[in-house]
N, C-alpha and C positions, 0 to 999 in steps of 0.2 A: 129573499137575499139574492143578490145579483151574484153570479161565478166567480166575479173579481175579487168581492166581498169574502165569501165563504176560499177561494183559496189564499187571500192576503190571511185571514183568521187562520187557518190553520197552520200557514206559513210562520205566522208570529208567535203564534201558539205552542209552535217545536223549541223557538227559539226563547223563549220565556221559559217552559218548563227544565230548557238546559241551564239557563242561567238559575231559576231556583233550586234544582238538584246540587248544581255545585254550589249555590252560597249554603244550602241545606249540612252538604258535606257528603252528600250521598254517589256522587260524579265529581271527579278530578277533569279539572280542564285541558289534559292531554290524553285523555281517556279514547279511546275509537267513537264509543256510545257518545260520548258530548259533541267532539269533532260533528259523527253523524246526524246530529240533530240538528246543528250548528247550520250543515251546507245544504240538509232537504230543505230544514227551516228558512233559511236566504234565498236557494235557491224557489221557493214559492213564491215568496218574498215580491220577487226579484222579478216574477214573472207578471203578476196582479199589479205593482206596479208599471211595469211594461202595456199591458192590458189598456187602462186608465192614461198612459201617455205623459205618468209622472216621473220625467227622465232624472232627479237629482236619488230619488228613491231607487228605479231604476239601478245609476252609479255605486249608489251605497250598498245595495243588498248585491250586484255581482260582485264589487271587490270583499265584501265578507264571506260568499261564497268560493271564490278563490282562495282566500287566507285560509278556509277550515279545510278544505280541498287538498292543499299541500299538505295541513298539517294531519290528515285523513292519511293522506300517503305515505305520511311520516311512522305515522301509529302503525299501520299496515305493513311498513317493510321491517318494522321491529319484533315482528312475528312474536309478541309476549302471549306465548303459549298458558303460562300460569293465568292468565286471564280471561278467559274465554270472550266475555264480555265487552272486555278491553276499558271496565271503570276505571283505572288506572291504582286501583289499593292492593 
């Protein structure tokens, strides 16, 4: 398995498991933990395609990683101390 290969896989891999946790019901999608999956996920993403020279992939996985990034920042200045976790339940 080529580097690109194995970090686009785990890239997509963070962002798959966040999307099944939340349709699971297990991770609310304003949660820090989803957010966090959301931008390591993209930002992998984001880089294997860079890597490979596939700039529309590229395009997509950095503005996803900026959306989750704000909304990371968002979760983070709400300081919800009841949640260590930051699932959002």
């Amino acid at each position: 398995m080529s580097l690109e290969t194995a970090i686009a896989t785990v890239g997509v891999s963070l962002l798959l498991i966040a999307f099944a946790m939340n349709l699971g019901g297990l991770l609310m999608t304003n949660s820090r933990l989803y957010q966090g999956l959301n931008a390591v996920g993209a930002a992998l993403a984001c880089l294997a395609s860079a890597m490979i020279g596939f700039v529309s992939f590229v395009v997509l996985e950095g503005v996803w990683l900026i959306v989750a990034l704000f909304a990371l920042a968002g979760r983070l200045r709400s300081h919800n101390l009841g949640d260590p976790l930051g699932t959002g339940s």
